[in-house]
BADREN-725169 format. One line per field, with one value per atom (N, C-alpha, C): residue number from 1; residue in three letters; x, y negated, z. Coordinates in Angstrom, 1 decimal, padded with zeros to 4 digits. Layout:
k (NUM,...) $
r (ALA,...) $
c1 (X,...) $
c2 (Y,...) $
c3 (Z,...) $
//
This chain:
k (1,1,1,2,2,2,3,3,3,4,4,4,5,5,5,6,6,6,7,7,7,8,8,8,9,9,9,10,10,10,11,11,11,12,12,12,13,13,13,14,14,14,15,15,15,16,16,16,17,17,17,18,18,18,19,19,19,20,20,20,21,21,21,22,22,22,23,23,23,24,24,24,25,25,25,26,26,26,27,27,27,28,28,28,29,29,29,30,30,30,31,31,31,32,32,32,33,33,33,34,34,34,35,35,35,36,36,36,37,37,37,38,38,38,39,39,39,40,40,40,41,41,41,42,42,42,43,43,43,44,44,44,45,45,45,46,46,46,47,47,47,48,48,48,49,49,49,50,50,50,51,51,51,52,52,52,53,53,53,54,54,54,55,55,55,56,56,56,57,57,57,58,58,58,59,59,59,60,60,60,61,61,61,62,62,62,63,63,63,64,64,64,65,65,65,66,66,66,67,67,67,68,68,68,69,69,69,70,70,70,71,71,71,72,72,72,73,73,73,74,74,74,75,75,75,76,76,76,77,77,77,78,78,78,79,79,79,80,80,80,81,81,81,82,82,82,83,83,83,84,84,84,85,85,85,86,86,86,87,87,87,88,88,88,89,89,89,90,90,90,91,91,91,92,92,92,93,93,93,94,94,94,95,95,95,96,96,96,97,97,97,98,98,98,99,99,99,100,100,100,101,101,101,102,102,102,103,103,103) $
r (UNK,UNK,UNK,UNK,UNK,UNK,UNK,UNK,UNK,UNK,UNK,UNK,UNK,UNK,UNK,UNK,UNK,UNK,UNK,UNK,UNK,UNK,UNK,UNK,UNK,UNK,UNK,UNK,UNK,UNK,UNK,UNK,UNK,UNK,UNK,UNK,UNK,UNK,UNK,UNK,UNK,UNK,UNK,UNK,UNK,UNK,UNK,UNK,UNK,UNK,UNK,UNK,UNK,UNK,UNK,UNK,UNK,UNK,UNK,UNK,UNK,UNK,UNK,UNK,UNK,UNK,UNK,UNK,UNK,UNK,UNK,UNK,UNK,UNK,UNK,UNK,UNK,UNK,UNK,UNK,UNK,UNK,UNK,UNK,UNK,UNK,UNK,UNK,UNK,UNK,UNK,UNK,UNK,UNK,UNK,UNK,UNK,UNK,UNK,UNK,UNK,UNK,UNK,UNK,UNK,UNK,UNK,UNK,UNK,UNK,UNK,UNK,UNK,UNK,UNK,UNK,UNK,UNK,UNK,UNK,UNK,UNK,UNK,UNK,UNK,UNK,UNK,UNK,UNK,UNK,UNK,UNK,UNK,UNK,UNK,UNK,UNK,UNK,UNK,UNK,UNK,UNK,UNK,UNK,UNK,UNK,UNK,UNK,UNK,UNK,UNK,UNK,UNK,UNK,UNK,UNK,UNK,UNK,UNK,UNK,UNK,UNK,UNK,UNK,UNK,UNK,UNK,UNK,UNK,UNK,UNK,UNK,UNK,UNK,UNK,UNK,UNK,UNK,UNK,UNK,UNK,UNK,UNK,UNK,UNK,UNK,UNK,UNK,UNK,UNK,UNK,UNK,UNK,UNK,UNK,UNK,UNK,UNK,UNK,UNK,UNK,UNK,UNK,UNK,UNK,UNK,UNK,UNK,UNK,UNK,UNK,UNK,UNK,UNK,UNK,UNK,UNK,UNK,UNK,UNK,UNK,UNK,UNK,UNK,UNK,UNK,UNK,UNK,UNK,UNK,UNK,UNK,UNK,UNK,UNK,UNK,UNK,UNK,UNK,UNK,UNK,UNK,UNK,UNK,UNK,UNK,UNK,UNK,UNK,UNK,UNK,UNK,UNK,UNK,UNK,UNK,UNK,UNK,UNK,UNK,UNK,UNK,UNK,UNK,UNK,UNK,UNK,UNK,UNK,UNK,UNK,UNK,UNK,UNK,UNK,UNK,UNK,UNK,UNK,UNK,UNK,UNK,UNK,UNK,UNK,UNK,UNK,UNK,UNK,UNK,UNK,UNK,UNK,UNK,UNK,UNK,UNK,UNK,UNK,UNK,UNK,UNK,UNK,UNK,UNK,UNK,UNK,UNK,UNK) $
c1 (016.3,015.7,015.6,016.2,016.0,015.2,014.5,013.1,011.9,012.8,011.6,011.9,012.1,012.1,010.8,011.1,010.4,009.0,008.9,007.6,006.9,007.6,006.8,006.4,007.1,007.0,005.4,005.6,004.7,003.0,003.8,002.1,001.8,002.3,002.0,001.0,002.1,001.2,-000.1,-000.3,-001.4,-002.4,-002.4,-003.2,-003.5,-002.2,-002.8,-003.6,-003.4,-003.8,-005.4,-006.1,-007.4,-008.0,-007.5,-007.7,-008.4,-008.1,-009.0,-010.3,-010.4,-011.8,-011.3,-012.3,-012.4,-011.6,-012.0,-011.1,-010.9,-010.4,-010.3,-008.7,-008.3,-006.8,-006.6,-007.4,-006.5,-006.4,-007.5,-007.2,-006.2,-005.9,-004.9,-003.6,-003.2,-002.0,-001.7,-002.9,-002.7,-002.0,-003.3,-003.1,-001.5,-001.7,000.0,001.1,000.8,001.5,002.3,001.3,002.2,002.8,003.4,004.6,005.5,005.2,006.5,005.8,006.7,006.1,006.1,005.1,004.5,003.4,003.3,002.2,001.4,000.4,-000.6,-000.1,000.7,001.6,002.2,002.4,003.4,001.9,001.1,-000.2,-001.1,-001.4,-001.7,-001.7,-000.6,000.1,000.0,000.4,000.0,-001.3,-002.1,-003.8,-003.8,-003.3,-004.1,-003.0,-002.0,-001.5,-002.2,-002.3,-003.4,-004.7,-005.3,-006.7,-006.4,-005.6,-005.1,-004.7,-003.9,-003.8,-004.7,-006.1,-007.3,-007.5,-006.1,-006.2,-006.6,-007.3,-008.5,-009.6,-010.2,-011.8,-012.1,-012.4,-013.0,-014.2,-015.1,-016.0,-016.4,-017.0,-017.7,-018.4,-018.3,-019.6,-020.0,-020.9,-021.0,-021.0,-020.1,-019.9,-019.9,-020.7,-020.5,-020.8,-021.1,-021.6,-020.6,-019.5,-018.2,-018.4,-018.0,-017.6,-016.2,-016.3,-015.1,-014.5,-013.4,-013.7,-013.1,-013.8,-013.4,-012.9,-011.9,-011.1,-011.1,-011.3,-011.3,-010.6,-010.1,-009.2,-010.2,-009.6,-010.1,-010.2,-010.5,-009.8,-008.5,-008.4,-006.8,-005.9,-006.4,-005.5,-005.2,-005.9,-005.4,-004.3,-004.9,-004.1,-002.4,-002.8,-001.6,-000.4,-001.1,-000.5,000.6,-000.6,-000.3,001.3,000.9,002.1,003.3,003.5,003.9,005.1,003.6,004.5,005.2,005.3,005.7,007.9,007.1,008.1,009.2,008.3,009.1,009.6,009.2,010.2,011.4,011.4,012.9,013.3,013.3,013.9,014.2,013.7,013.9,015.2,015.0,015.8,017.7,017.2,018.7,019.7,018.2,018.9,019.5,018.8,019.9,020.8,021.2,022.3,023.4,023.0,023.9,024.4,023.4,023.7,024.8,024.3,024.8,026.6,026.8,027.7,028.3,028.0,028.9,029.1,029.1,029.6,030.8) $
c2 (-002.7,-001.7,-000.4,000.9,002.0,001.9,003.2,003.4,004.1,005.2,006.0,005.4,004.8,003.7,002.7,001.9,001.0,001.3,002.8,003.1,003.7,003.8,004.3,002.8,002.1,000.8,-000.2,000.0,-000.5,000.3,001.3,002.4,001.8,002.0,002.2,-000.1,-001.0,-002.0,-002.3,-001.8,-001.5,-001.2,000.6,000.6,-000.4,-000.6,-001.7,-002.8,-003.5,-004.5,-003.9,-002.8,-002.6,-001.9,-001.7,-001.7,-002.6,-003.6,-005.1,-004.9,-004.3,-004.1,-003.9,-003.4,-002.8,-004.5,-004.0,-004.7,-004.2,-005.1,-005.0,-005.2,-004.8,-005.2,-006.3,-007.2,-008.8,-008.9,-009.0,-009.9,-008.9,-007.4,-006.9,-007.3,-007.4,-008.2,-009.2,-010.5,-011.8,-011.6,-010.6,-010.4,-009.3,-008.5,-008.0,-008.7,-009.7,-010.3,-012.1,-011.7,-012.5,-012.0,-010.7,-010.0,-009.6,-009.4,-008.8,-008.8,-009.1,-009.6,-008.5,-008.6,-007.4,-007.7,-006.9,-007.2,-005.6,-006.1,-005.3,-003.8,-004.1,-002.7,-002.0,-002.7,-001.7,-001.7,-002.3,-001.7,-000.6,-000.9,-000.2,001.9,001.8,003.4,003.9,002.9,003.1,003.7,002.7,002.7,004.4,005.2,006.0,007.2,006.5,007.8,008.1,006.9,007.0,007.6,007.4,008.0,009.2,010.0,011.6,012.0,011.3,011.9,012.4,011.4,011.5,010.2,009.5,008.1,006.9,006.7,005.6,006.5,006.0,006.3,005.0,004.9,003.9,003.8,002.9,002.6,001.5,001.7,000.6,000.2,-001.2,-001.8,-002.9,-003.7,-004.9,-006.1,-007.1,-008.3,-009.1,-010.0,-011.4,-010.6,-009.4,-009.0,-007.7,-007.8,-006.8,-005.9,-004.6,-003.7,-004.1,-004.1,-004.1,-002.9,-002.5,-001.2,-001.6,-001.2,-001.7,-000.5,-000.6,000.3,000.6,000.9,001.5,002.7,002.1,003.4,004.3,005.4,006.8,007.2,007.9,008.3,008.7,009.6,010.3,009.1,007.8,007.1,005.7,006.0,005.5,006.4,008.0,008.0,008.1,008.3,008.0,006.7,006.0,004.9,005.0,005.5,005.9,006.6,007.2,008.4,007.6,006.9,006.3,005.1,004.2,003.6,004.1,005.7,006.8,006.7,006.9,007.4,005.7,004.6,003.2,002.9,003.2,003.4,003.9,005.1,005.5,004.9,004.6,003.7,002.6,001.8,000.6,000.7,001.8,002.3,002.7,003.3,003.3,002.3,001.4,000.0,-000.4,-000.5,-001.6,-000.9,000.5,000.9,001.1,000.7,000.2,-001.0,-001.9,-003.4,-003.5,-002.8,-003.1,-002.5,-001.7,-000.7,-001.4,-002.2,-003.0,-004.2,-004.7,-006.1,-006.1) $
c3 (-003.8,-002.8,-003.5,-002.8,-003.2,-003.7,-005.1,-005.7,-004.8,-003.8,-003.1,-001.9,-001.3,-000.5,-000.2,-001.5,-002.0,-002.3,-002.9,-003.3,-001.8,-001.0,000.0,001.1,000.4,001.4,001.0,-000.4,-001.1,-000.8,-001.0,-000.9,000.8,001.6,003.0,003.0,002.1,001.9,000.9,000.6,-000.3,000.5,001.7,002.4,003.3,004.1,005.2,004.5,003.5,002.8,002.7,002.5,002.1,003.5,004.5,005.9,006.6,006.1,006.5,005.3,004.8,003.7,002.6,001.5,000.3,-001.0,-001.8,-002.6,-004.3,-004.8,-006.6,-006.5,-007.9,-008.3,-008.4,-009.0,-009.3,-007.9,-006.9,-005.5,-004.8,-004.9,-004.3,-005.0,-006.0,-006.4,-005.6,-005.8,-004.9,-003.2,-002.9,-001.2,-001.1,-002.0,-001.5,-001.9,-002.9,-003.7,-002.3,-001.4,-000.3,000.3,000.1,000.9,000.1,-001.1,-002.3,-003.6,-004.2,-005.6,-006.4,-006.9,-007.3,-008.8,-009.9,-010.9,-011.2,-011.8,-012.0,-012.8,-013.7,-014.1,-012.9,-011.7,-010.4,-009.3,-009.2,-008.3,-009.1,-010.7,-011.1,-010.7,-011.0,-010.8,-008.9,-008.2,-007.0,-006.4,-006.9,-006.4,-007.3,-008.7,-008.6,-008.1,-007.8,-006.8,-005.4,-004.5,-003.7,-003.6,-005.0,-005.1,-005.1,-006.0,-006.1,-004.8,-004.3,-003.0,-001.6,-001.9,-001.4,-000.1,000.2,000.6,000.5,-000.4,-001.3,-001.9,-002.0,-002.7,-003.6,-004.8,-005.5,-006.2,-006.4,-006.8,-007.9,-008.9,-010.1,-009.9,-009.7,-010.0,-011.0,-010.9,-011.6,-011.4,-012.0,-011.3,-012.3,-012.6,-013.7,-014.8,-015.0,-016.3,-016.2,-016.2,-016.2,-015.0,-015.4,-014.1,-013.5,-012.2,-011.5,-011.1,-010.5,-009.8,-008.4,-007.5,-006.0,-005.1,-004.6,-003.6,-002.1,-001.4,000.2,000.7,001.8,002.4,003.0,002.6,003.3,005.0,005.9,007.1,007.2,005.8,005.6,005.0,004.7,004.5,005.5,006.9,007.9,008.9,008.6,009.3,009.0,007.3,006.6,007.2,007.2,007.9,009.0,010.0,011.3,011.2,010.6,010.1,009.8,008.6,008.3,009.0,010.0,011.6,012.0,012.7,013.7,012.6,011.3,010.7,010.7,010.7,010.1,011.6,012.5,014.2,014.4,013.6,013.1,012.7,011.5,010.8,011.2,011.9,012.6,013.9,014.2,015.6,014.7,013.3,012.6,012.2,011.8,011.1,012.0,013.2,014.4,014.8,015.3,015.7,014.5,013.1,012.2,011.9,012.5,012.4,013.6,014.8,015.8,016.0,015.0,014.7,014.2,013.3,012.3,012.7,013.9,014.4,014.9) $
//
């Protein structure tokens, strides 16, 4: 899969994935990790592109003794989404008149 492709495919799963609620890295691995396999070195860089970009917000806390850090989508990173859909409609509408092209 192309790289900026892929990285926008991934980013846009990461949000939806913390859309349903806040969350840590290992279980965001697991939970994205049932749509594309993915490890902690490639969510890692994501989650703090997201944060920079102001579409997550994260938080420390303490759990079992250890700090976690727990993640939540922003408003700008719903509507990022949103955006996102508008844009993967195109795309959806290209693929098939190239599938459809090529039969």
């Amino acid at each position: 899969m192309e790289s900026q492709f892929k990285r926008g495919v991934l980013d846009a799963l990461v949000l939806a994935v913390l859309e349903k609620g806040e969350s840590y890295g290992y279980k965001l691995v697991r939970d994205v990790g049932e749509f594309i396999e993915i490890t902690e070195s490639t969510l890692y860089p994501i989650l703090k592109r997201l944060l920079a970009a102001g579409l997550l917000v994260s938080e420390s806390r303490e759990y079992n003794g250890r700090l976690r850090k727990y993640y939540s989508i922003t408003d700008k990173g719903r509507e990022h989404i949103t955006d996102l859909m508008r844009e993967w409609e195109s795309i959806v509408r290209i693929y098939n008149y190239i599938k459809e092209e090529r039969q």
